[in-house]
N, C-alpha and C positions, 0 to 999 in steps of 0.2 A: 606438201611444202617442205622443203630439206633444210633445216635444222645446222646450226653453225655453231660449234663452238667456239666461247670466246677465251681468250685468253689475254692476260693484263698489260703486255707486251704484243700485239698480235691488233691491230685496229681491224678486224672483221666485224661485223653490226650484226648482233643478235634477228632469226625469225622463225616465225612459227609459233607453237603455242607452248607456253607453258602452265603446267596444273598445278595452281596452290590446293596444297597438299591437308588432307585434314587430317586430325593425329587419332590415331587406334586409340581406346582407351575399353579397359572393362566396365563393366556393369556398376563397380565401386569408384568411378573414374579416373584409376590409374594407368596409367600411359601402359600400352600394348605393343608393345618390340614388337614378338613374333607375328605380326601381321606384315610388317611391312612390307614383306619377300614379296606375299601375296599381290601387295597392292601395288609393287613397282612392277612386275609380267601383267598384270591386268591394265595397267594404262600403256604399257608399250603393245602388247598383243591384242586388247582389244578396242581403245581408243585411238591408236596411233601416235599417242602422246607420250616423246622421248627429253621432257626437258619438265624439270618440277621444284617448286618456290616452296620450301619449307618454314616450319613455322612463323607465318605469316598471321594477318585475318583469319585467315580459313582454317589455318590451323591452330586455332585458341592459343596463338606464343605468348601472349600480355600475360596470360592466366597460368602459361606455364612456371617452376622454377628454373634457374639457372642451369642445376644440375639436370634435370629432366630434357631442356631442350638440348643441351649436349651428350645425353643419350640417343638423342633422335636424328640430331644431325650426323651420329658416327653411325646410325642403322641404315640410313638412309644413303647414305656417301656411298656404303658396303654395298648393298643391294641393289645400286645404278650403277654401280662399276661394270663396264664390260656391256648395259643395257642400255643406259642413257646418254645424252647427248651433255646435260648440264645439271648441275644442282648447283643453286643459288637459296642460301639459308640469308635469313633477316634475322638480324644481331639488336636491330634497337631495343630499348630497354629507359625504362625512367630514368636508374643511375646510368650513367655515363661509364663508369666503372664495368660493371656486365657489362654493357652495350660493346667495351674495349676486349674483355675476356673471352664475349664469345666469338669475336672476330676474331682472335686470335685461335681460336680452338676449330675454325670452319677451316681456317688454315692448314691449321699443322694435320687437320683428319682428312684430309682432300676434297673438300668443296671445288667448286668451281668458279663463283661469285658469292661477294654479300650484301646486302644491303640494308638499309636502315629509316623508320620513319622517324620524324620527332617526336622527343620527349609528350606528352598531351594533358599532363598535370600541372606542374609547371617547366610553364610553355616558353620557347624563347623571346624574348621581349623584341626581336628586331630579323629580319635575313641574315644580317652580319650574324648575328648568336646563334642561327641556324647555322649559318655554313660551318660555323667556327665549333659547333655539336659535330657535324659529322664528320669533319675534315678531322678531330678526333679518335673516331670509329673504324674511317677508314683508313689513315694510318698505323693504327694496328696491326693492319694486317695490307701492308704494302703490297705485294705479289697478286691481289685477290682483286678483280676488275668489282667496282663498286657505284653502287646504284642507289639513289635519294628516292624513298617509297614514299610519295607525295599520295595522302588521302586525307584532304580535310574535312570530312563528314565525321571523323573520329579523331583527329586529334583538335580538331579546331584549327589548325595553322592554317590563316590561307592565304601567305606569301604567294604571289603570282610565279609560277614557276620558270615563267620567261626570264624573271628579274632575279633569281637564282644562278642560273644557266653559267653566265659570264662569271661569277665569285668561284663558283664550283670550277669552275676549267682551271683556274688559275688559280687556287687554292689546293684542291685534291688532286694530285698527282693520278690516280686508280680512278678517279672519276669517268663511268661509261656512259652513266647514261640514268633516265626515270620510269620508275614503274607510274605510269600518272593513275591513278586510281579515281578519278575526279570526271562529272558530267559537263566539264568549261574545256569546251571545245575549239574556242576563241582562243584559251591559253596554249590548248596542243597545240594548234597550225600555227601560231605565231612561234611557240617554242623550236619545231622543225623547221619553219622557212629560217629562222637565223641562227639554227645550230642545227644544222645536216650532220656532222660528224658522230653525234651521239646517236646510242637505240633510245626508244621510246615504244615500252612498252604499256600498252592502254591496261587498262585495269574495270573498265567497265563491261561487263560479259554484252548487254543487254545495247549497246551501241559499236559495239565492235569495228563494224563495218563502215561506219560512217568516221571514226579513226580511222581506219583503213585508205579511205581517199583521201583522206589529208596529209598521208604517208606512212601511216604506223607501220610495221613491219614483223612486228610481235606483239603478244599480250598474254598478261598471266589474271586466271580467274580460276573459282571452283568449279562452275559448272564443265568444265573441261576433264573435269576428272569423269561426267558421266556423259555429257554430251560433246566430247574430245572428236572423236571423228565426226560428226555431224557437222561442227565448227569449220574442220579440217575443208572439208567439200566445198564452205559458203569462199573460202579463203582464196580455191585453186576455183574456184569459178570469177570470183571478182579477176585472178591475176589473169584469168585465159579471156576478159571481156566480156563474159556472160552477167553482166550487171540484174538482172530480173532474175535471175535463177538463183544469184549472191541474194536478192531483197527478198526471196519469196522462204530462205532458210533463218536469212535474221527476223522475218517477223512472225517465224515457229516461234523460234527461241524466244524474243520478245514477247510473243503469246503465254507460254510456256513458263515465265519467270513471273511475268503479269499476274499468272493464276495460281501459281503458290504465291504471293504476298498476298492474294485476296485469301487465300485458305490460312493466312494466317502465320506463312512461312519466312522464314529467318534462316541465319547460322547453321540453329540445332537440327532446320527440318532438312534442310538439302545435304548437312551430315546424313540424316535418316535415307533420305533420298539415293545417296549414293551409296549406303550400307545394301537398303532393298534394289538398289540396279543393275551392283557389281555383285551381292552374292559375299561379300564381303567384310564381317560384323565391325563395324568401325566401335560400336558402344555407341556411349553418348556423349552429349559436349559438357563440360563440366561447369559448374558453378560458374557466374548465378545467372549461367544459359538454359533453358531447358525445351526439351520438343513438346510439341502438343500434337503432334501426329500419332494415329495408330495402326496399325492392322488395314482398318478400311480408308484411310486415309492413303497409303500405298498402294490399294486397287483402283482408285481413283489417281492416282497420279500416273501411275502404270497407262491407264487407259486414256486421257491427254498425253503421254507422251505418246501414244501410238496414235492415237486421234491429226496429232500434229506430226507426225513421221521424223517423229525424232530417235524413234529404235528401230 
């Protein structure tokens, strides 16, 4: 699936996949720069995956500092240059304040997009308070096509995103579009039958495809960082009509995600996961994440992903 860049000025619609990004850290859990060379040739050369959602979810951004994730977004920006298709950093942030500075700074480093979820401490009291949060964030940084990272399993917001949609058009000038992160599928399809102009990228790895018929055209998740190409295939088969050969890869995957939550797995373990897939030491997730995977826990996962033909 060929990969479009977007640009703020430029109404092309984002597709294909992008890999929320998980952030290197040492053994002491401080953020790991000199990884990332590694992990950006490792998703373009062996996932196929040229488009990547930094500190996000997947990448413990909430957990990170200010200064730390503007380390990450200039390592990151550097070592897609020339490889990747897009880098889209998430700026949100409790204060408003950061959430303004780091959009400013995806900017001035060369991001590609930003985006942002809601505050999820205190929360906005209304849509209006929502819009009226990001249309903040993303004027920042005017130039930078920007995205509402809609996942209420975590912040608690669960404005219908349909009834967003219309404030955002006509409030945020950079407004492109929604990362939906969210199992309300009701909400997708209604959100694209009445706003076709924006992307909508699904954020559910484990439904993908059923976004897919309703029109999605992108999506960002972590499993894409180890199961990026596998995804790739379910994608050009649904676009080339082979709908059975699309269902019979999503309910690997769906298998596959199914039996790490029975093992136990989270955040930290599909971190671990993708440390022992790529060959890659990401470290660990930091405070107060932790893995419960080990050693035999990776022979076992190794041998379900091969069980299910997912390597």
């Amino acid at each position: 699936m060929q990969n479009i860049r977007i640009m703020a000025s430029a109404g092309k619609q984002f597709k294909g996949l992008m890999a929320a990004t998980f952030t290197p850290m040492t053994t002491s859990s401080d953020i790991n720069l000199p990884i990332i060379k590694q992990y950006v040739d490792y998703l373009v050369e062996k996932q196929h995956v040229k488009n990547i959602f930094v500190n996000g979810t997947t990448g413990e951004g909430v957990s990170l500092s200010v200064h730390e994730r503007k380390q990450l977004t200039e390592e990151w920006v550097t070592h897609a240059s020339g490889k990747m298709v897009q880098v889209m950093v998430h700026v949100g942030c409790l204060s408003l304040t950061d959430s303004k500075d780091l959009a400013v700074h995806a900017a001035s480093c060369g991001a590609d997009a930003i985006s942002a979820m809601s505050p999820s401490f205190i929360k906005p009291s209304s849509p209006d308070a929502l819009v009226s949060y990001l249309k903040e964030v993303a004027c920042a940084a005017p130039s930078l096509p920007f995205y509402y990272y809609h996942i209420p399993s975590l912040t608690g917001i669960k404005f219908q995103v349909q009834d967003l949609l219309g404030k955002m058009k006509t409030q945020i000038p950079s407004f492109r579009g929604v990362k939906f992160s969210d199992v309300n599928l009701l909400d997708f399809g209604l959100c694209i039958k009445e706003h076709k102009e924006f992307d909508y990228l699904y954020g559910v790895d484990e439904q993908l495809l059923g976004a897919m018929a309703f029109g999605a055209q992108g999506a960002v998740g972590s499993t894409y960082n180890f199961l990026g190409k596998r995804t790739n295939d379910m994608l050009a088969a649904f676009q080339e009509g082979h709908l059975s050969k699309a269902q019979d890869i999503q309910f690997s995957i769906q298998s596959f995600i199914t039996w790490v939550f029975h093992m136990g797995g989270g955040l930290a373990e599909f971190k671990d996961i993708m440390s022992y897939n790529s060959g890659i030491q990401l470290g660990p997730a930091r405070l107060p994440l932790r893995s419960s995977f080990n050693a035999g826990h990776h022979v076992k996962v190794r041998e379900e992903m091969e069980r299910l033909c997912l390597v």
